[in-house]
DRENDO-1510 file (C-alpha; in Angstrom, 1 decimal, always signed):
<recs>
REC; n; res; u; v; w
REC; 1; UNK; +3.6; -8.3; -17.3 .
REC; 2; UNK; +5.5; -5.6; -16.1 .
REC; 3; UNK; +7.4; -4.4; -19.3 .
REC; 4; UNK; +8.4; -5.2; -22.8 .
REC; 5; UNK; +11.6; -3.9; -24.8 .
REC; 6; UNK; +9.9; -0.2; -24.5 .
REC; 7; UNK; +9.6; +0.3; -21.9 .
REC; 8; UNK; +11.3; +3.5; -19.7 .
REC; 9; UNK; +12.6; +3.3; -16.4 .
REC; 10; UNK; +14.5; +6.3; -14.3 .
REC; 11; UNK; +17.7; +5.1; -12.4 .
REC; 12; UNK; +20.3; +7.3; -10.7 .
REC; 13; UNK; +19.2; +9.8; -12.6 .
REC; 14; UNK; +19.1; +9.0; -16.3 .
REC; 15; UNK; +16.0; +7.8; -18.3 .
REC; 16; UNK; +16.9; +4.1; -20.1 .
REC; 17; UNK; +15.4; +1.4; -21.5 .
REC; 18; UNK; +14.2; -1.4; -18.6 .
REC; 19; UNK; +15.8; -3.8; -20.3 .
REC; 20; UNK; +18.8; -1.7; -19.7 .
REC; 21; UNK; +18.8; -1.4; -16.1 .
REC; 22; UNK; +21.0; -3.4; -13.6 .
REC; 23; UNK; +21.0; -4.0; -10.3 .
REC; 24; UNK; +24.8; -4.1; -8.1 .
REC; 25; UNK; +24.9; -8.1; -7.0 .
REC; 26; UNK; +27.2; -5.9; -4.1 .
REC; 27; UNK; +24.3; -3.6; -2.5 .
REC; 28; UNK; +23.0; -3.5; +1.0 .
REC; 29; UNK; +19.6; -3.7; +0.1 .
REC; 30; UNK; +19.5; -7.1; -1.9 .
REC; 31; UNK; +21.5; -8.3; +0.6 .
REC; 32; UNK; +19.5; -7.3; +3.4 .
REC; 33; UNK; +16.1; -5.7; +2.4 .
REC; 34; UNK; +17.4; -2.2; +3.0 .
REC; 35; UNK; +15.4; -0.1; +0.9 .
REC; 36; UNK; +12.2; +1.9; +1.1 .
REC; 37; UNK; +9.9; +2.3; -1.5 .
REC; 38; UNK; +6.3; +3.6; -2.6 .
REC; 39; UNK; +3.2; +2.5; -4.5 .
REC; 40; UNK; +1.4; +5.2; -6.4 .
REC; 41; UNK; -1.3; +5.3; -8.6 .
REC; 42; UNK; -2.6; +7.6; -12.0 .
REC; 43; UNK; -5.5; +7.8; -13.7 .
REC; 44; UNK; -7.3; +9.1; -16.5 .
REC; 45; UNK; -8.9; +12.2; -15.8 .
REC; 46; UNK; -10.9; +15.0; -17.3 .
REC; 47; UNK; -8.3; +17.1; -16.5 .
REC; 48; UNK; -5.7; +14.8; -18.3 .
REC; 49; UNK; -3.8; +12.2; -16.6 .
REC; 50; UNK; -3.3; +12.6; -12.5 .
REC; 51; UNK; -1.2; +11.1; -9.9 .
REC; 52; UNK; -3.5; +10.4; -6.7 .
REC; 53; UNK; -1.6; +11.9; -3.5 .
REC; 54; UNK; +1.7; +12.1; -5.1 .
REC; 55; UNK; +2.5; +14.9; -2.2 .
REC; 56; UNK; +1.6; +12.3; +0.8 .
REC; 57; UNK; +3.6; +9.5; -1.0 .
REC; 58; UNK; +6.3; +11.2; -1.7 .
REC; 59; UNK; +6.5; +12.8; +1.8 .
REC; 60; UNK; +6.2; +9.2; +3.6 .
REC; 61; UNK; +9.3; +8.3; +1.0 .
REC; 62; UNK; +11.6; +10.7; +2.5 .
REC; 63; UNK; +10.5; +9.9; +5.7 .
REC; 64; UNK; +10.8; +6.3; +5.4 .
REC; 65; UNK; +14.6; +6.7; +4.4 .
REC; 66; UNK; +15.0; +9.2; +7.2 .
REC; 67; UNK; +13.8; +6.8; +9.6 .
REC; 68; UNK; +16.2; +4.1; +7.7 .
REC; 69; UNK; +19.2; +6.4; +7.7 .
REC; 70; UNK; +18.8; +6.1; +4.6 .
REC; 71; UNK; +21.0; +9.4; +3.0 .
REC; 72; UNK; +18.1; +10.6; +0.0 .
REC; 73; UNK; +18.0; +14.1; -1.1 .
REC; 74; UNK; +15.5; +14.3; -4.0 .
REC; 75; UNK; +12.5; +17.0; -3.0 .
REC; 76; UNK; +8.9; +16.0; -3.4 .
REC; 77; UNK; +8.4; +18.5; -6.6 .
REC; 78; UNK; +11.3; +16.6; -8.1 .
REC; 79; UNK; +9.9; +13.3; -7.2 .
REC; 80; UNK; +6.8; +14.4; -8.5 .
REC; 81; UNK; +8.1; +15.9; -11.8 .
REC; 82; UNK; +10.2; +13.0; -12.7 .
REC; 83; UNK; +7.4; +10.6; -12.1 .
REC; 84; UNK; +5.2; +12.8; -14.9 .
REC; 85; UNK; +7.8; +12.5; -17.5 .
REC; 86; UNK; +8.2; +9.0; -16.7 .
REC; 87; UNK; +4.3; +8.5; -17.4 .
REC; 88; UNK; +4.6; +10.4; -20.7 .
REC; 89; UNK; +7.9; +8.9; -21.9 .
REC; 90; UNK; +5.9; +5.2; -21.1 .
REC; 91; UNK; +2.4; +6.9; -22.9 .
REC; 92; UNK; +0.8; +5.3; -19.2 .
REC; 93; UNK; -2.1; +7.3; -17.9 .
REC; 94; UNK; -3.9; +4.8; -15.8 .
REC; 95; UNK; -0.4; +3.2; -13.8 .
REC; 96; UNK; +1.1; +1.8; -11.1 .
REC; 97; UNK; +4.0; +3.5; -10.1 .
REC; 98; UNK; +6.9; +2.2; -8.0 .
REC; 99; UNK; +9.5; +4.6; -6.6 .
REC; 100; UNK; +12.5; +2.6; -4.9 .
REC; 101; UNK; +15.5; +4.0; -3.0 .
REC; 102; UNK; +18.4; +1.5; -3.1 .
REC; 103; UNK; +21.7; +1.5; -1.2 .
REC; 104; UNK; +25.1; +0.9; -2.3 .
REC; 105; UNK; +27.5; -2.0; -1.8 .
REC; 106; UNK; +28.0; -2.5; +1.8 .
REC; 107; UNK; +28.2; -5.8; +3.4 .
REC; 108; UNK; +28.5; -4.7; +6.9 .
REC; 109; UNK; +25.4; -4.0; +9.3 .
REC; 110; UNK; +25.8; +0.0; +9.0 .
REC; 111; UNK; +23.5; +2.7; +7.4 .
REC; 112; UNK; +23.6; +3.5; +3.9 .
REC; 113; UNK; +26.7; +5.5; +2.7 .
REC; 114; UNK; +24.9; +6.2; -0.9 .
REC; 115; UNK; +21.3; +5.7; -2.5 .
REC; 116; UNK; +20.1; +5.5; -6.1 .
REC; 117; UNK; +16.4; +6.3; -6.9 .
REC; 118; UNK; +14.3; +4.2; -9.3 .
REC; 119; UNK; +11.1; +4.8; -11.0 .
REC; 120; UNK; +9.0; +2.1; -12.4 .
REC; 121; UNK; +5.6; +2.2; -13.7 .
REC; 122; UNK; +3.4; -0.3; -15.5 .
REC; 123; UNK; -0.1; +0.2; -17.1 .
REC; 124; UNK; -2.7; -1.0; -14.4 .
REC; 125; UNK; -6.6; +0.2; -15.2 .
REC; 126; UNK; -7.9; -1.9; -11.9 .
REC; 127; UNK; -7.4; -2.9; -9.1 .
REC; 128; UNK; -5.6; -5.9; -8.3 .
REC; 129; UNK; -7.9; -7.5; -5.7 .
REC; 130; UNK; -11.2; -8.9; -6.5 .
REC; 131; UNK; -14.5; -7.6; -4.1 .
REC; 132; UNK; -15.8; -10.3; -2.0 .
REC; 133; UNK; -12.5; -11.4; -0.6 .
REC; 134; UNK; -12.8; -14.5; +1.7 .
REC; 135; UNK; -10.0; -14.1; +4.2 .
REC; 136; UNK; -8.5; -15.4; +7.2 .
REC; 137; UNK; -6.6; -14.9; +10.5 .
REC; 138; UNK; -3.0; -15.6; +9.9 .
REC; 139; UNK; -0.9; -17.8; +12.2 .
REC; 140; UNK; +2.0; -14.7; +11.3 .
REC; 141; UNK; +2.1; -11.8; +13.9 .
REC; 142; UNK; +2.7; -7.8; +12.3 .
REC; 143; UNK; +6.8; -7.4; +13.4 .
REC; 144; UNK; +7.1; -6.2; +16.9 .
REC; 145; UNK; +7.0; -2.6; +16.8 .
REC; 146; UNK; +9.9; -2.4; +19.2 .
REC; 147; UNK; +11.9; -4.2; +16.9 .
REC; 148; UNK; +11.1; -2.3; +13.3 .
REC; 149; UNK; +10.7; +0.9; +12.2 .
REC; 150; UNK; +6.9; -0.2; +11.8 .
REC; 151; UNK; +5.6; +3.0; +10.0 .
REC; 152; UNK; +8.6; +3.0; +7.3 .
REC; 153; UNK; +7.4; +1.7; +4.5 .
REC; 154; UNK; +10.8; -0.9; +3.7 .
REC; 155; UNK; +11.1; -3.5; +1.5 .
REC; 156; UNK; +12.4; -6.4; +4.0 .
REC; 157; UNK; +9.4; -5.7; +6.1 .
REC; 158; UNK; +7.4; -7.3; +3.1 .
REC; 159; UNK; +8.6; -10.9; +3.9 .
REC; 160; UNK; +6.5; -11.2; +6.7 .
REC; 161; UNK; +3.4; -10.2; +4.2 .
REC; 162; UNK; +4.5; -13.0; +1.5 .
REC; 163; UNK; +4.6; -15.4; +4.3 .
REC; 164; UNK; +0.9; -14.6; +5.7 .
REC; 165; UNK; -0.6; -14.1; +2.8 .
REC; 166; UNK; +0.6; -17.3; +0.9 .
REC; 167; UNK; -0.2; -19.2; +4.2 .
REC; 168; UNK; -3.7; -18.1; +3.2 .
REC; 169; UNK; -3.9; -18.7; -0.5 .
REC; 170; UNK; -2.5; -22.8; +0.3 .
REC; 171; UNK; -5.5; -23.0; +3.1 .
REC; 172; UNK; -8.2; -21.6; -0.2 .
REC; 173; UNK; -8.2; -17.9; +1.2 .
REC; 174; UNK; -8.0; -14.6; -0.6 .
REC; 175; UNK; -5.6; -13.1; +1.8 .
REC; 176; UNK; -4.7; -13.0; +5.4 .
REC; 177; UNK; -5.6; -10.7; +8.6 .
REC; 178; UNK; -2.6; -10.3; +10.6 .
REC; 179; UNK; -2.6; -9.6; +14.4 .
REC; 180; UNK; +0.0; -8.0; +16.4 .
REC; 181; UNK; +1.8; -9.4; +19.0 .
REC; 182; UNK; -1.5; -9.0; +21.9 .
REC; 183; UNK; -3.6; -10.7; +19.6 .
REC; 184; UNK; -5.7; -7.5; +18.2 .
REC; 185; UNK; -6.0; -7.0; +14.8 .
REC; 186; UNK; -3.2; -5.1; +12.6 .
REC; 187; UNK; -3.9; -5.9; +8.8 .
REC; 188; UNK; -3.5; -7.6; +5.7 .
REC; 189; UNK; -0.4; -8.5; +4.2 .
REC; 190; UNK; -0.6; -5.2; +2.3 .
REC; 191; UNK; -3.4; -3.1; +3.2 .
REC; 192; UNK; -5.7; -1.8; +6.1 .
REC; 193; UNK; -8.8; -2.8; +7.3 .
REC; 194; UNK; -12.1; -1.6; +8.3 .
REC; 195; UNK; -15.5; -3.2; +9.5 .
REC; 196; UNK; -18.6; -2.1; +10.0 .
REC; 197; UNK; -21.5; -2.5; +12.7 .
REC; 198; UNK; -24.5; -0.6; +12.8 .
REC; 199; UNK; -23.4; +2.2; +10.6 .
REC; 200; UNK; -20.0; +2.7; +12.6 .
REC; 201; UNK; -16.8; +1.8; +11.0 .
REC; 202; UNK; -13.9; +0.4; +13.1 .
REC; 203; UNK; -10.2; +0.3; +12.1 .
REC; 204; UNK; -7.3; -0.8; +14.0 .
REC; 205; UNK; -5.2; +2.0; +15.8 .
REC; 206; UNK; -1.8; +2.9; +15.3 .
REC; 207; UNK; +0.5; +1.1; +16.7 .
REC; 208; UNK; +1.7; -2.5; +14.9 .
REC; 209; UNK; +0.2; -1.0; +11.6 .
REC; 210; UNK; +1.4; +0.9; +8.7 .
REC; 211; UNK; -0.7; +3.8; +8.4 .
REC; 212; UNK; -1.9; +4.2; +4.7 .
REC; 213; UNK; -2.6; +7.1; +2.8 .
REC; 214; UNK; -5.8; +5.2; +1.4 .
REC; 215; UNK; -6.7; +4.8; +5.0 .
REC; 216; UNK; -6.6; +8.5; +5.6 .
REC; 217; UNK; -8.5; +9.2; +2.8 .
REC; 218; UNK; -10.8; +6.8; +3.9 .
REC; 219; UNK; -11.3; +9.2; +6.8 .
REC; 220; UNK; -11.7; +12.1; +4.6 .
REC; 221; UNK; -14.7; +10.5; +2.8 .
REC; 222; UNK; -16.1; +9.6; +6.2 .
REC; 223; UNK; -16.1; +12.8; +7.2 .
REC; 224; UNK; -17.9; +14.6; +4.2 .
REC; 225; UNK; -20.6; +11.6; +3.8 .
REC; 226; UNK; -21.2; +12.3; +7.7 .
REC; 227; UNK; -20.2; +8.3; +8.5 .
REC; 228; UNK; -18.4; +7.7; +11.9 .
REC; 229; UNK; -15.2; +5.8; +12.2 .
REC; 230; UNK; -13.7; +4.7; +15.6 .
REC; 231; UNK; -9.9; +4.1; +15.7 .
REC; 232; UNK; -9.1; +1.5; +18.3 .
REC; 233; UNK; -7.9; -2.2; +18.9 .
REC; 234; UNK; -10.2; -5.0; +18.7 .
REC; 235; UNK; -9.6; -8.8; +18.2 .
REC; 236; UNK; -10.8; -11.0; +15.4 .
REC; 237; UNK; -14.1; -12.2; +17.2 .
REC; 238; UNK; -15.3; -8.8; +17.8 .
REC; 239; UNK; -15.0; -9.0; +13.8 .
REC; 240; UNK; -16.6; -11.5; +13.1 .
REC; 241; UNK; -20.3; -11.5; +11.7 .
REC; 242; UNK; -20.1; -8.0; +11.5 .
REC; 243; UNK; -22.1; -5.8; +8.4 .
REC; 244; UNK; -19.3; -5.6; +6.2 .
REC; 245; UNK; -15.6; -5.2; +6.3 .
REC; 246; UNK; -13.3; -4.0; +3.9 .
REC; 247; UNK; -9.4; -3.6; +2.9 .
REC; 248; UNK; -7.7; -0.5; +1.8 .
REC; 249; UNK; -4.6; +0.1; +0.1 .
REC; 250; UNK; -3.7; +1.9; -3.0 .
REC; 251; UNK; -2.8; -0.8; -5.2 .
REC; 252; UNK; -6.3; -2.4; -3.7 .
REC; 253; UNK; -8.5; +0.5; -3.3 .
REC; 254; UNK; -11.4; -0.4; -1.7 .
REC; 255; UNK; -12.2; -3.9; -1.6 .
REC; 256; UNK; -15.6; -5.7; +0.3 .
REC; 257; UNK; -14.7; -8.8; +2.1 .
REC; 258; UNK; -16.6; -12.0; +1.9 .
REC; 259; UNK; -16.1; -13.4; +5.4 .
REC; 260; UNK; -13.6; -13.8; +8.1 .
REC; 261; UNK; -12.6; -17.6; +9.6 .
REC; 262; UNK; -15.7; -18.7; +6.8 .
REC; 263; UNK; -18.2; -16.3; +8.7 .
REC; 264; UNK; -19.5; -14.6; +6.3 .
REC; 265; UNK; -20.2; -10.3; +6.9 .
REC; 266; UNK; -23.6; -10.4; +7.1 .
REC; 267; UNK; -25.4; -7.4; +5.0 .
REC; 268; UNK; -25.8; -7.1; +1.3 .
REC; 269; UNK; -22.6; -4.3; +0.2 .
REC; 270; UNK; -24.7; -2.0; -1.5 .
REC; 271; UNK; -27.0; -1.2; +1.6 .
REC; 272; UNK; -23.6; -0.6; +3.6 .
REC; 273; UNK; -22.0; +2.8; +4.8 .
REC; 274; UNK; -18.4; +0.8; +3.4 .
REC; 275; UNK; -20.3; +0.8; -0.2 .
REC; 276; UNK; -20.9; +4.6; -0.2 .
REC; 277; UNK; -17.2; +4.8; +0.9 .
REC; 278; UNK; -15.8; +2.1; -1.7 .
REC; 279; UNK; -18.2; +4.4; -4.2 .
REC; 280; UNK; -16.7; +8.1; -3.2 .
REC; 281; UNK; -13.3; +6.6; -3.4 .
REC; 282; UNK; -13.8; +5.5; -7.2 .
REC; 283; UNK; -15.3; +9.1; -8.0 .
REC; 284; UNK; -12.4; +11.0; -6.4 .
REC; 285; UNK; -10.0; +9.0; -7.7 .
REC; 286; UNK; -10.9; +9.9; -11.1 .
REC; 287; UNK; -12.0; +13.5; -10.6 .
REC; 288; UNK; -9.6; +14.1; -7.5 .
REC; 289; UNK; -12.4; +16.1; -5.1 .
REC; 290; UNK; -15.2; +14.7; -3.3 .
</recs>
């Protein structure tokens, strides 16, 4: 699903074969989940193909490892560069691309002495959540914030967000709706969350959440098409019944939810202020201005 016998991978700074590639049994971060990584999408444009928001993601990268003490000394327009010749080594336009920044051996609870960088990528043409999405409240909790570096984006975080959102697929959900530790809403396993009542959009505030760059563009759009948005906390009830709701992620893009706890969002997705915004997302995607 991921690759074949052609496919080109960058590690520690050579381009090889995937096949190729192998991972130190001695590192800190399959031992313990110390690493940070990104998700990034390209796409097919007029203009050739184009990696959405590669600046932002590869800002939050070196921030996430900075907050990790992480050492990782790559600059953005390296990051960036590399990641293009990666796409035209692999011939991928429309991809997924996965940046990952790995520690060296080191069994002991300490920061990383060393980091390697790897890029993967993997043809991907849409997104990997279906509209409609019937989801539910999770019995997990988002991590304390007091005891995680909550807007890192780090790959041991993520075991929390297999947990909730496999809790939800054996009950017959979609996905899960986490809270944070007062009971408000925080997000899903993997992306953000917005509803919407009377032409207003709500969307948790910072806090227990991992601030996503779809998110902020979500804001951007909002702006220009004249749509208010509220940041603020709010617990699942205020939710429920609403007009619409909808995730956010760049992996998901935007994607209409179904219902919450089997109540269903009440108006028709086309007649919703979330449709124009799922619908100005799809068009900047692909020609990168509103």
């Amino acid at each position: 699903m991921y690759y074949n016998s052609k496919t080109i991978v960058y590690f520690d700074g050579n381009f090889l074969k995937a096949e190729e590639a192998g991972a130190d049994l001695y590192g800190q971060s399959l031992h313990y989940g110390y690493s940070v990584f990104e998700g990034i999408k390209s796409y097919s444009t007029d203009y050739g193909t184009k990696i959405f928001k590669a600046e932002e993601h590869y800002e939050r990268l070196k921030k996430s490892a900075e907050l990790m003490h992480i050492p990782f000394d790559y600059s953005v327009s390296q990051l960036t560069d590399l990641t293009y010749e990666l796409l035209e080594r692999n011939g991928f336009s429309d991809a997924y691309i996965r940046p990952l920044v790995t520690c060296s051996p080191n069994m002991s609870l300490s920061k990383g002495k060393e980091s390697y960088l790897s890029l993967l990528a993997w043809e991907w043409s849409n997104g990997y959540l279906a509209d409609k999405m019937k989801i539910m409240t999770s019995g997990f909790q988002r991590p304390n914030p007091k005891a995680f570096k909550i807007e890192a984006k780090v790959g041991g975080h993520y075991v929390n967000s297999i947990l909730a959102c496999q809790e939800a697929k054996d009950k017959g959900y979609d996905e899960a709706l986490l809270l944070d530790e007062y009971g408000n809403v925080a997000e899903s396993s993997g992306a953000n969350i917005f509803y919407e009542k009377e032409g207003t959009l709500f969307t948790p505030a910072k806090g227990s959440i991992l601030p996503g760059i779809t998110r902020q563009t979500v804001f951007e759009i909002c702006s220009e098409l004249h749509i208010p948005v509220k940041e603020t906390f709010f617990k699942p009830e205020e939710m429920r019944g609403a007009d619409a709701a909808f995730f956010c992620g760049t992996a998901a893009e935007i994607v209409a939810l179904d219902s919450l706890d089997d109540v269903p969002f009440t108006k028709d997705w086309e007649d919703t202020a979330s449709g124009k915004v799922q619908q100005a997302y799809q068009k900047l995607v692909r020609v990168l201005s509103l």
